[in-house]
C-alpha positions in Angstrom: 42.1 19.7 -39.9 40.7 21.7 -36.8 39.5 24.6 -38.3 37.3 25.3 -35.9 40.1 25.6 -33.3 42.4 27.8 -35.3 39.4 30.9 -36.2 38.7 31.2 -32.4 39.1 28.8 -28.7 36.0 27.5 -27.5 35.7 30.3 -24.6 36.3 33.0 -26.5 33.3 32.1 -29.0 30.8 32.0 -25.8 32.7 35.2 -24.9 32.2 36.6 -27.3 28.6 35.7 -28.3 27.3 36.0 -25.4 23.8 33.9 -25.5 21.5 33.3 -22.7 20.9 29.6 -21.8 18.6 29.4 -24.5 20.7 30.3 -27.1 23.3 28.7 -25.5 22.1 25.2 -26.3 23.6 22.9 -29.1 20.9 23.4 -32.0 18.4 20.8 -33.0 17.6 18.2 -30.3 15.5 17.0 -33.5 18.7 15.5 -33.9 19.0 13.3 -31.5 21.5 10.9 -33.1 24.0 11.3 -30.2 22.1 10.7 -27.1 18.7 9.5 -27.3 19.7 6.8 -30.2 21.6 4.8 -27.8 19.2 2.2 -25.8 18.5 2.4 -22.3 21.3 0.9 -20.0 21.4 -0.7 -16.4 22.5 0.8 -13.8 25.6 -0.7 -12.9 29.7 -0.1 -12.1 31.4 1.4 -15.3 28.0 1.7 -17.1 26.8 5.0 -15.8 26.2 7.8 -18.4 25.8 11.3 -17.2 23.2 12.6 -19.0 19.2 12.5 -18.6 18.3 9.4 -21.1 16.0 6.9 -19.9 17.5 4.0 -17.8 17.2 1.1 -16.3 16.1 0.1 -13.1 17.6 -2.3 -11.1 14.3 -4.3 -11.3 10.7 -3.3 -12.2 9.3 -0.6 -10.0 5.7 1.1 -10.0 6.2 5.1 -9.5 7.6 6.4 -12.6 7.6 9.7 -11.1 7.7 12.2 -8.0 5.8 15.2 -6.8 7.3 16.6 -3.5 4.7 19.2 -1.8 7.9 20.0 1.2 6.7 21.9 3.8 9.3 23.8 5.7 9.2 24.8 9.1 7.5 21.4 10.9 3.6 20.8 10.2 1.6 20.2 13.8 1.3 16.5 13.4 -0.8 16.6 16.9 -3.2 19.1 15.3 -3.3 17.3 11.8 -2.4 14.1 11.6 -2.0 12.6 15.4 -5.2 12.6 17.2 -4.1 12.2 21.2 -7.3 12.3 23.2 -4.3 12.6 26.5 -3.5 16.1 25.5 -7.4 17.3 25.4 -7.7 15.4 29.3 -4.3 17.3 30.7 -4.2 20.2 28.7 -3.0 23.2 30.4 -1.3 21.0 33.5 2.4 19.7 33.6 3.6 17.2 31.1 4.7 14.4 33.5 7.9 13.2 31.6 11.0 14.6 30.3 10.8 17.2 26.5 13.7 18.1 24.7 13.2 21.5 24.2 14.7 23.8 21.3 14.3 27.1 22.3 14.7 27.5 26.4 13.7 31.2 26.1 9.9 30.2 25.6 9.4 27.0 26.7 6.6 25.7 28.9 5.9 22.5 30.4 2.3 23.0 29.6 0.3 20.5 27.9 -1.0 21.9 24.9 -4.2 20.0 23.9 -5.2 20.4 20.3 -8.2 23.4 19.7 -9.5 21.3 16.6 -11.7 17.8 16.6 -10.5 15.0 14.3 -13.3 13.0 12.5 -12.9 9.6 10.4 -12.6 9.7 6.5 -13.2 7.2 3.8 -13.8 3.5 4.0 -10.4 3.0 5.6 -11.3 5.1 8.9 -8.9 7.3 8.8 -8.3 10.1 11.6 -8.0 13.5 10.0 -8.4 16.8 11.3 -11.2 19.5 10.3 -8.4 21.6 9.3 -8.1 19.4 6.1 -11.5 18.5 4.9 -10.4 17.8 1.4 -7.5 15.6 2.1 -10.3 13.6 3.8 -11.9 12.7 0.6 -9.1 10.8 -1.1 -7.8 9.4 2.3 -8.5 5.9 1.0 -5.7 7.1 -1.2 -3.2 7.5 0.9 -0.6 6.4 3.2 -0.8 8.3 6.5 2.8 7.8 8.4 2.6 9.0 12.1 5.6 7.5 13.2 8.8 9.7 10.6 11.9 10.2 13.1 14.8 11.9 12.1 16.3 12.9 15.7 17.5 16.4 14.9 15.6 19.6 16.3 17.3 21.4 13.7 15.5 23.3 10.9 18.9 22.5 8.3 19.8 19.7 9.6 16.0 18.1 9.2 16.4 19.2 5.7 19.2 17.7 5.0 18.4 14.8 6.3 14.8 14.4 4.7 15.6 15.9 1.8 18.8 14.4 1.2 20.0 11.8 3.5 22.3 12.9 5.9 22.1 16.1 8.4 25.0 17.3 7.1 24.9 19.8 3.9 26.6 19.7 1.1 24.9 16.4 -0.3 22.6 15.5 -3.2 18.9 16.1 -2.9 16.3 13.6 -3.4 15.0 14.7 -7.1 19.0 14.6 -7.9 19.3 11.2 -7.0 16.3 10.0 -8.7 17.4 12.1 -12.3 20.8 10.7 -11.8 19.6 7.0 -11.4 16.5 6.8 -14.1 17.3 10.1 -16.0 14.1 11.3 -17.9 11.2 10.1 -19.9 11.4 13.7 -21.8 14.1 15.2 -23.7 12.2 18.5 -23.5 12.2 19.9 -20.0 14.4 18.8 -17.1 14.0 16.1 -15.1 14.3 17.7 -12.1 12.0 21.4 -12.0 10.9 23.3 -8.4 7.9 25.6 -8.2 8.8 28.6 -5.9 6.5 30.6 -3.8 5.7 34.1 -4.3 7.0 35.3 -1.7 10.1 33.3 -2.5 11.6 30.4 -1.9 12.2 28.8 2.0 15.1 29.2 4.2 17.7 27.3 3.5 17.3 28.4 -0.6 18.9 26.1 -3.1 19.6 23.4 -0.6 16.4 22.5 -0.9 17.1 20.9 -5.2 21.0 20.9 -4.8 23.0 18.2 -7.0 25.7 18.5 -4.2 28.6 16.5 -6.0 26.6 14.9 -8.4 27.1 16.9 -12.0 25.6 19.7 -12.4 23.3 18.1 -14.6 20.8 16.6 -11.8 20.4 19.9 -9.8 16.8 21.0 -9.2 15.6 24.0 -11.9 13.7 26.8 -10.4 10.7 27.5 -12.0 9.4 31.3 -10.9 5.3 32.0 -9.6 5.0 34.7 -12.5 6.1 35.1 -15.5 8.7 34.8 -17.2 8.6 31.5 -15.3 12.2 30.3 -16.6 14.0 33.5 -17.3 16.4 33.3 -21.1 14.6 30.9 -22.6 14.1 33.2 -26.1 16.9 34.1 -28.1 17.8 37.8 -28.6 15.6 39.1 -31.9 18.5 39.2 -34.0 19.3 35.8 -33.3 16.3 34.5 -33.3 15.4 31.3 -36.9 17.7 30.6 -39.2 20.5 32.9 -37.2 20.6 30.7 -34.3 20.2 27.6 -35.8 23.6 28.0 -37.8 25.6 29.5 -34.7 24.8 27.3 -32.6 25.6 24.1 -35.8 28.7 25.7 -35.1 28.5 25.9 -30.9 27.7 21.7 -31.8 30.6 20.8 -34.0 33.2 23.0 -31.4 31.8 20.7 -28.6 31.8 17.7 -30.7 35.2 18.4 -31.1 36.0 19.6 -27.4 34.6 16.4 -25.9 36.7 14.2 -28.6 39.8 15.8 -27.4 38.9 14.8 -23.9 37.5 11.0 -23.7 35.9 9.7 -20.5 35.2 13.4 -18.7 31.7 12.6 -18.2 31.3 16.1 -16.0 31.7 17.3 -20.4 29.2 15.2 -21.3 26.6 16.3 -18.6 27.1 20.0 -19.3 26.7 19.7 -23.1 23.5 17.0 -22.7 22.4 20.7 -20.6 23.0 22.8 -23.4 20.8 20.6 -25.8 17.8 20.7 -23.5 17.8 24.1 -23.1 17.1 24.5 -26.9 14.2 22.2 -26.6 12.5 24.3 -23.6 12.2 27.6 -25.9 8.9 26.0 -26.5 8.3 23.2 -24.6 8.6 25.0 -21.1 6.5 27.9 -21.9 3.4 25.3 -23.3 4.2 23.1 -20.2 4.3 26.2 -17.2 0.6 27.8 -19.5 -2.9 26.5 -17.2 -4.7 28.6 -19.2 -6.4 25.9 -21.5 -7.2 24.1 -18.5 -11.0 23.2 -18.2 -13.1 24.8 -15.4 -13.9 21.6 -14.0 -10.5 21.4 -13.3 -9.4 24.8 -11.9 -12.5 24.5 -9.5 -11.4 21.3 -8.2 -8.2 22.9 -7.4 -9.6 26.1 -6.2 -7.8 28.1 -8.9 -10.1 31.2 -9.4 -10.4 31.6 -5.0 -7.7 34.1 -4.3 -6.7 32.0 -0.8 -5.6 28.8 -2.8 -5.1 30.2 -5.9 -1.4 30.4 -5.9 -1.3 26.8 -4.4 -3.8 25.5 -7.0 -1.8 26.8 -10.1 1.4 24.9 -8.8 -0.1 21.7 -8.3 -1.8 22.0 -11.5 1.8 23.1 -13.8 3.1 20.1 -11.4 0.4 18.0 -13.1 1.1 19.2 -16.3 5.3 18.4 -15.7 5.0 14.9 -15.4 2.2 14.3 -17.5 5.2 15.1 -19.8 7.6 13.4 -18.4 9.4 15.1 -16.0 10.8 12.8 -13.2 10.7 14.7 -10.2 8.6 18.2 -9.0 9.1 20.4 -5.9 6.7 22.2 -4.8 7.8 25.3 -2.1 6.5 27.3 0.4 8.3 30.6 1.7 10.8 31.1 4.4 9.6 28.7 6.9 6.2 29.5 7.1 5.1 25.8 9.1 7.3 26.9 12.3 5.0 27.5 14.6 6.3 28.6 17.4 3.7 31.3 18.0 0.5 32.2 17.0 -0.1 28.4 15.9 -4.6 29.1 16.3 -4.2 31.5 13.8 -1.2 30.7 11.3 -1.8 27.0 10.9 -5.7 27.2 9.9 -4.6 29.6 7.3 -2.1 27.2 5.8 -4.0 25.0 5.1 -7.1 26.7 4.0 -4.6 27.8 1.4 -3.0 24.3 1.0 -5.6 21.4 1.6 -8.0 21.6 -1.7 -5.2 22.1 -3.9 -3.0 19.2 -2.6 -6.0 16.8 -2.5 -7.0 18.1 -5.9 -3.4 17.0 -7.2 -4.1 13.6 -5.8 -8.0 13.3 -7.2 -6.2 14.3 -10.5 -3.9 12.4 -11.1 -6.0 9.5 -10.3 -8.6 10.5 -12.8 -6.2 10.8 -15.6 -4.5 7.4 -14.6 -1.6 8.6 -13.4 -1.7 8.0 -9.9 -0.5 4.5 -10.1 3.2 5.9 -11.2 3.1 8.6 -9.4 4.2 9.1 -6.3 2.9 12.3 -4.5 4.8 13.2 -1.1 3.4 15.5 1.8 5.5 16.6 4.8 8.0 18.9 6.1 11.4 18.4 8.0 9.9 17.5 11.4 6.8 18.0 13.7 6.3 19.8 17.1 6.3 19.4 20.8 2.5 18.7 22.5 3.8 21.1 25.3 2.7 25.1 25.0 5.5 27.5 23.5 5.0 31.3 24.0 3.2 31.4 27.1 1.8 34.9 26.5 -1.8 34.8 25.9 -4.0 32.5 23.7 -2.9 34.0 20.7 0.5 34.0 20.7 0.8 29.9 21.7 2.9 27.7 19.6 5.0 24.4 19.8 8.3 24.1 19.8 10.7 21.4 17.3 10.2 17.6 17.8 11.8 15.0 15.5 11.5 12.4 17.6 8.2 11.5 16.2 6.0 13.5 13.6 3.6 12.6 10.2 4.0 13.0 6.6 1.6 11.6 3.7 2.3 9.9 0.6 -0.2 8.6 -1.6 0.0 6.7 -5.4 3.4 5.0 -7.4 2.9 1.8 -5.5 2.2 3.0 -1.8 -0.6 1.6 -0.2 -3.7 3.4 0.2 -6.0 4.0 2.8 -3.3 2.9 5.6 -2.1 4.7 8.7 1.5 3.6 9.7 3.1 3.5 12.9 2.2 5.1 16.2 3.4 7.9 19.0 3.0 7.3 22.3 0.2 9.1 24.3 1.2 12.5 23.9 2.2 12.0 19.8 6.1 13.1 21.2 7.8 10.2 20.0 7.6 7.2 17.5 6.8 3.6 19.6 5.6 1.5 17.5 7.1 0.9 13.3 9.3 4.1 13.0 10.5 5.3 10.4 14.0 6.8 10.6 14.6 9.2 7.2 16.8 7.0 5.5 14.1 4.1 5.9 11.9 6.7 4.3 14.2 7.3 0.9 15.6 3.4 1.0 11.3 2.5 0.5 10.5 5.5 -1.9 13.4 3.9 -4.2 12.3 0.4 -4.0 8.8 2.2 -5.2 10.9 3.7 -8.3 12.7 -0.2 -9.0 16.3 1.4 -7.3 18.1 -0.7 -4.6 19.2 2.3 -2.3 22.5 0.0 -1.7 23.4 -0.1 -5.3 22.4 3.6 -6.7 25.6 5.0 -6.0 28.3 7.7 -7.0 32.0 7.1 -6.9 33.3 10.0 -4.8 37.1 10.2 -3.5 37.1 6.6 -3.8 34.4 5.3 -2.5 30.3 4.4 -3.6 28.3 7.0 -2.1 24.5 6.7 -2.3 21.6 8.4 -0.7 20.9 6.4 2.4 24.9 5.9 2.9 25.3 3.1 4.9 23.3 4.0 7.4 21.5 0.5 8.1 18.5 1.9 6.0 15.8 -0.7 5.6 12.4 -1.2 3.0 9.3 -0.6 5.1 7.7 -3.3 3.0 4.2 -2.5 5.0 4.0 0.8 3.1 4.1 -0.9 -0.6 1.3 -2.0 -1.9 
């Protein structure tokens, strides 16, 4: 007998009840019986389970986990990363070739040499810029790739296609496709969490952790830069015990008996494995997102008490702290689209990264130390670089660059990548890629061999057909990159 069904429907209990997300979950995830009892599955046609349970990979892979420090608006690669002695010898005369510019209005065919020297780091040798003196130390850590093409001088449609594949929107980002394939190694927190900026997150907003037309379940979840971090996590005070506990027994057995009625809608399934985590994060969130019993040894190394990295410092630290507990995949945000530097590069981009450098090496030199690095896999880079011709031509001060995806740097270091390498090259002037590019989707097909995935066979079925992250794109595994 459906008694349930006869007191009340299903919408108008939550109607009537009205609980925030928190109080919304199914009680008791110290109950796990339903989901985490079942073993870990494969990957494979007709086996997928939409929920965030361990699984499978298609064969055994070293990163266990992701943090993704996404810097919108195109990092200088020439001024960073790309050391072109060429620019230094003709800056300030005519590039002698042919630039693709973005914006007309401003351009110049100046050569725009690079104000700042480049010295060598670590055993490996590896060209750096004084602009990031900490990521200097732990370059025998890292893999330094100068030659990342994308071929779209498009702020949204270089998102899209680094963060999610294609330039087009509408598609699942990287930390979806990764929750979606391996789910989680906790049952407390999501698998999937972003840490926004102060000032808000970039442009572009939730494109950044969209599940696109994945379920719901795989989207990114936005953690705020004060507190409350993740707002309706506590239950009302009349609610809150015993109170709870028994409404939402009875929130359980109505979707027990909700999902019963309808076998095989997995989209069901995914929204009610939600509502159980949410219970758990009443408590595990807030002890997760809380640096405050972290040593001093460790907030200096990240530069947590200096007020120009100390909102940097206390992301990558609660990043730390996320997959140390088992979260699968971090963002980590910068506002609007604070790397486009299309003016006043001398003075914007040495502030950037005296706010962005000892933190993000810090996260590196951590994770390391605590044995982590191995299965971790920490990413550094934005959506495209810039032009080595001047922008702005208006004074010193207001020089920029303009877009260039034809050939820019990102970083990634730990979770099986090789360290202490520097891949690829740009030709003379560091405009475009010559030798081992990289396109974007050769990028995510090699990050998912790292994490044990086949980026041919981790696919969705989607109006018929198997749609997967690189897409048929002739993606390939830059096997030079793995260690």
């Amino acid at each position: 007998m459906n008694a349930p069904s006869r007191l009340c429907s299903r919408r108008h209990f939550l109607h009537a009840n009205g609980f925030g997300l928190g109080s919304l979950a199914l009680a008791t995830l110290l109950q796990r019986d339903g989901l985490l009892a079942n073993p870990a599955k494969p990957i494979e046609a007709g086996g997928a389970r939409f929920d965030l349970t361990p699984k499978k990979a298609h064969f055994p892979g070293k990163a266990k986990a992701m943090i993704s420090l996404f810097m919108m608006g195109g990092p200088s690669q020439m001024d960073l990363f790309d050391p072109k002695p060429m620019l230094t010898k003709y800056d300030g005369k005519n590039f002698p070739g042919e630039i693709k510019y973005d914006n007309l209005a401003q351009a110049s065919s100046k050569v725009f040499g690079s104000p700042w020297k480049f010295h060598r780091h670590g055993q490996c040798g590896m060209e750096l810029s004084e602009l990031l003196p900490h990521l200097g130390r732990v370059a025998d850590d890292i893999t330094l790739i100068r030659s990342m093409t994308s071929g779209v001088s498009n702020h949204g449609q270089g998102l899209y296609a680094m963060n999610a594949g294609r330039i087009t929107p509408g598609r699942p980002a990287l930390g979806s496709w990764l929750t979606y394939g391996l789910g989680s190694e906790t049952q407390d927190l999501p698998a999937y969490m972003v840490l926004a900026h102060p000032n808000g997150l970039p442009t572009f907003q939730q494109e950044h952790f969209t599940n696109g037309w994945l379920p719901a379940l795989y989207q990114g979840t936005v953690v705020r830069p004060s507190e409350p971090r993740i707002l309706n996590l506590d239950a009302p005070p009349a609610l809150a015990g015993a109170p709870q506990q028994r409404q939402l027994g009875l929130l359980k057995a109505l979707n027990e008996e909700h999902l019963s009625e309808h076998p095989g809608e997995l989209d069901l399934q995914a929204r009610i494995a939600s509502y159980e985590l949410a219970a758990s994060m009443q408590t595990a969130a807030k002890e997760a997102l809380d640096i405050s019993s972290e040593p001093k040894s460790i907030r200096d190394l990240y530069g947590v008490d200096n007020p120009v990295t100390a909102d940097y410092a206390t992301r990558c630290i609660i990043a730390r702290r996320l997959v140390e507990r088992g979260v699968r995949y971090v963002q980590v945000l910068n506002s609007g689209q604070s790397w486009d530097q299309h003016s006043a590069l001398i003075g914007s981009l040495p502030a950037l990264c005296a706010a962005t450098d000892q933190p993000t090496a810090a996260l590196v030199t951590d994770l390391k130390q605590r044995g982590l690095l191995d299965s971790t896999v920490v990413h550094w880079g934005g959506e495209m670089g810039r032009l080595p011709v001047l922008q702005n031509d208006a004074g010193r001060e207001k020089w920029g660059r303009d877009h260039n995806t034809y050939g820019f740097s990102m970083w990634v270091a730990g979770g099986g990548f090789r360290g202490g390498y520097v891949h690829g090259e740009t030709d003379e002037w560091s405009h475009k890629a010559v030798i081992d590019e990289v396109k974007h989707y050769d990028w995510h097909a090699t990050l998912l061999q790292a994490f044990g995935l086949d980026h041919t066979q981790l696919t969705y079925q989607r109006n018929g057909l198997a749609a997967s992250l690189t897409d048929n794109q002739g993606a390939k595994v830059v096997e030079k990159l793995l260690a």
